[in-house]
C-alpha positions as CSV (number, residue, x, y, z in Angstrom):
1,X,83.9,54.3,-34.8
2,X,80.4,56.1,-34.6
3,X,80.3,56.0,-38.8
4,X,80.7,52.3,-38.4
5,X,77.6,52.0,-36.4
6,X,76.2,54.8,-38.9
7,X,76.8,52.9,-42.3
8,X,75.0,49.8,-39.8
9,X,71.6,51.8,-39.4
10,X,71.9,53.2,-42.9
11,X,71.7,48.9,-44.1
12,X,69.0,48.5,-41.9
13,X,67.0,51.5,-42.7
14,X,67.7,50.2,-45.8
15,X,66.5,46.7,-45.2
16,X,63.5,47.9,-43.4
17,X,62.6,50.6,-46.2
18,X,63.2,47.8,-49.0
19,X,60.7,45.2,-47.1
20,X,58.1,48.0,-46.6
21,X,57.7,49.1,-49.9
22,X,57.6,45.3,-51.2
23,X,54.9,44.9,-48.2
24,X,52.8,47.7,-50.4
25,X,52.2,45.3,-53.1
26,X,51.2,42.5,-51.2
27,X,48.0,44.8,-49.5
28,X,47.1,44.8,-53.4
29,X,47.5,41.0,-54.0
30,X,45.5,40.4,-50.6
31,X,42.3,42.6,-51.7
32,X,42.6,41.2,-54.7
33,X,42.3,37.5,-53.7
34,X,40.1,38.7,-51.6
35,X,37.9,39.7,-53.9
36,X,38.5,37.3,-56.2
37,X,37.2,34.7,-53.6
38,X,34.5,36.5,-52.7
39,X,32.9,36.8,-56.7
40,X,33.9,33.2,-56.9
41,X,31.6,32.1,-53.7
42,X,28.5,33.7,-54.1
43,X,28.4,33.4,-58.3
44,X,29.5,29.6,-58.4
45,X,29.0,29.0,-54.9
46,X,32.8,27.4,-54.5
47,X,35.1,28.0,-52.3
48,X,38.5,27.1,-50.7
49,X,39.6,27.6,-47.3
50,X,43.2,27.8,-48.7
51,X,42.3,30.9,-50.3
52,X,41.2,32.1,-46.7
53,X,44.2,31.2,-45.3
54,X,46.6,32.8,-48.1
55,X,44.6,36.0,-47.3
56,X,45.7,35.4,-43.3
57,X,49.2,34.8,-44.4
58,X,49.5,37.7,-46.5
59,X,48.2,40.5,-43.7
60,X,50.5,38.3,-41.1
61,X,53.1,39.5,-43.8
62,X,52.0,43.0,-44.0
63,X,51.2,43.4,-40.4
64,X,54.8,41.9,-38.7
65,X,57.4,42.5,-41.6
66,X,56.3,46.0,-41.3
67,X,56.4,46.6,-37.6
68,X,60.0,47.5,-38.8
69,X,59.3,50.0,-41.4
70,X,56.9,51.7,-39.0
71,X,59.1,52.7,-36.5
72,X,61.7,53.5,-39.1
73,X,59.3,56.3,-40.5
74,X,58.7,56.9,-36.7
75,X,55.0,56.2,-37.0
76,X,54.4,54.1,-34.2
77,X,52.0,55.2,-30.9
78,X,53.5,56.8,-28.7
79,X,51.8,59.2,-25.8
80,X,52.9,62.6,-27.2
81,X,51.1,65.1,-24.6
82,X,53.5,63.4,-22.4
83,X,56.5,63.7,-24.8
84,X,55.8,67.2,-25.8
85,X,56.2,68.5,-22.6
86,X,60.1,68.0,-22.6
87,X,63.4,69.4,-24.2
88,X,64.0,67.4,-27.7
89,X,67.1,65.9,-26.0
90,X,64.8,64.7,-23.1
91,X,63.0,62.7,-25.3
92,X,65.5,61.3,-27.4
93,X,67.1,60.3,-23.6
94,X,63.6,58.3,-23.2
95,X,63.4,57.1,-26.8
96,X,66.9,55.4,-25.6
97,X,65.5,54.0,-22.4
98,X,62.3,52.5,-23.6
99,X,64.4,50.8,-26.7
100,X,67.1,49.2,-24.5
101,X,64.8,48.1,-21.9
102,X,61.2,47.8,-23.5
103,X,61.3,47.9,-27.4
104,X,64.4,45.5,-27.4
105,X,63.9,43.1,-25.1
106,X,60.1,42.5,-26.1
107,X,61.2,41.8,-29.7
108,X,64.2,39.7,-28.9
109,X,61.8,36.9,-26.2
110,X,59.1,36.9,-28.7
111,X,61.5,36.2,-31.8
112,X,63.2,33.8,-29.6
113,X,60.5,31.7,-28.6
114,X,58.7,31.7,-31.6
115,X,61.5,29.9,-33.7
116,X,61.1,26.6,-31.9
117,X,57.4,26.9,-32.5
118,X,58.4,27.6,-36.6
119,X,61.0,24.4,-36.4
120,X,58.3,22.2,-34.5
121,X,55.8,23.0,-37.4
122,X,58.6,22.6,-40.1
123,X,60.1,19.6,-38.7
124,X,56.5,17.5,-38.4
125,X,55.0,19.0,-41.5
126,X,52.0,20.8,-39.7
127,X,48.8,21.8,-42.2
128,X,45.9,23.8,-40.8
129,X,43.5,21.6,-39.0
130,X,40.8,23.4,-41.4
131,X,39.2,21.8,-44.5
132,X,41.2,22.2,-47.4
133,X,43.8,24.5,-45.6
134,X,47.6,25.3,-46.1
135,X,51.1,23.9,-44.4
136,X,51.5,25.9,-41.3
137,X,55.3,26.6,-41.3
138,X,55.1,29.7,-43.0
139,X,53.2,31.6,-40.8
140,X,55.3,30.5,-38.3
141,X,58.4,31.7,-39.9
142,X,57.0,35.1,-40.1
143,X,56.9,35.7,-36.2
144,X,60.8,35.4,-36.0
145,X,61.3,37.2,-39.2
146,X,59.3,40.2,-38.1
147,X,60.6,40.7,-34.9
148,X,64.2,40.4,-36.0
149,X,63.3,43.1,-38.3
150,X,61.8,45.2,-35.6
151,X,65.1,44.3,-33.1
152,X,67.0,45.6,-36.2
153,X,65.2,48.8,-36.4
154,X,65.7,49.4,-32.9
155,X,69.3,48.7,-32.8
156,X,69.4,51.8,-36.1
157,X,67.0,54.2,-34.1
158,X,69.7,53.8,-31.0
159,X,72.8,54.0,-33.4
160,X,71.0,57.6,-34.6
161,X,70.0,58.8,-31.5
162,X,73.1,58.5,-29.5
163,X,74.8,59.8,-33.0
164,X,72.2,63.0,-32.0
165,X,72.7,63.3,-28.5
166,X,76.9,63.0,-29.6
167,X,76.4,66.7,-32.2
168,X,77.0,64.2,-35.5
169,X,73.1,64.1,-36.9
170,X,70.2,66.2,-37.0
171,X,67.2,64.7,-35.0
172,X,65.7,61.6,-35.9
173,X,62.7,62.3,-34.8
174,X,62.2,65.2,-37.2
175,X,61.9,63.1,-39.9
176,X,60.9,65.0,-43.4
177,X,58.9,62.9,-45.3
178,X,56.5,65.5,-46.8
179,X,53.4,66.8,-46.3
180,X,51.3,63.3,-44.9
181,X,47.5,62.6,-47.0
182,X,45.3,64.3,-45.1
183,X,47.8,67.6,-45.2
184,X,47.9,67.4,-48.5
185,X,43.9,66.7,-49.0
186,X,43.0,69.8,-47.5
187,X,45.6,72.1,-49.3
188,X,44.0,70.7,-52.5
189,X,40.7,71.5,-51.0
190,X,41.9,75.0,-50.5
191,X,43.0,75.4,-54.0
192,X,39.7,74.2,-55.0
193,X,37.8,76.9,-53.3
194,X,40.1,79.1,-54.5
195,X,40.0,78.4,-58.2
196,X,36.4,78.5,-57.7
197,X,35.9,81.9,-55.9
């Protein structure tokens, strides 16, 4: 049974990694715009508040599809001078507890009260009360797509960490993912100084 629930929090890793990676790009597309908007206003002295508000919908995108991803690659806050002081299966017994009855709950009230506000801004055709602006609904639909995202994440970092606490997976909290940027600035700075001595 516990490889059922296994192959479930492989898809939604899966899922989570997938969105992520896409969210990468659209960081790009908002600087860019960004930019663009910005050349535009002060050398022909035009702008658009739709371009504004495509830039707000894109790091809305960025910021609650990948609230997902983040805990996936187990980057979120957390209080680890606190955390560090206990046995590993300590604090995978409190990564349980504070998903079940903090990290769940919080994402499954938000995500359900925000889809009435999405179908109330869908159903009467709501456009931003700015100048010029954009149809609202989209942003609204990215509240309850981002938190079922994150609920799904939680459900897979559950799945693992029982399938931990049970012998059948290594940590998840040990997660390799390589050395991170500023690790692997320094150990080029290193090598520097050491081609140059």
């Amino acid at each position: 049974m516990m490889k059922l629930w296994l192959g479930l929090s492989r898809a939604i890793d899966w899922l989570n990694e997938r969105v992520g990676r896409l969210c990468y790009w659209l960081v790009l597309v908002a600087v860019l715009i960004s930019s663009g908007n910005a050349v535009v206003r002060y050398t022909l002295d035009k702008s658009s508040n739709a371009w504004l508000e495509v830039q707000w919908y894109l790091f809305s995108v960025v910021f609650l599809f990948c609230a997902g991803y983040t805990l996936l690659h187990n980057q979120h806050v957390r209080i680890d001078i606190v955390s560090g002081m206990f046995s590993r299966r300590v604090r995978t017994w409190i990564e349980i507890f504070g998903t079940l009855f903090f990290l769940m709950p919080m994402a499954a009230i938000i995500g359900w009260l925000s889809w009435p506000v999405f179908v109330d801004a869908y159903v009467h055709h709501e456009v931003s009360t700015n100048a010029g602006g954009l149809i609202v609904w989209p942003a609204r639909l990215m509240v309850p797509i981002g938190f079922a995202l994150l609920l799904l994440q939680g459900i897979s970092e559950l799945i693992k960490r029982v399938a931990y606490l049970q012998g059948l997976i290594p940590s998840p909290d040990e997660k390799d993912e390589g050395p991170s940027a500023e690790e692997q600035l320094a150990e080029e700075l290193r090598r520097q100084r050491g081609d140059a001595a």
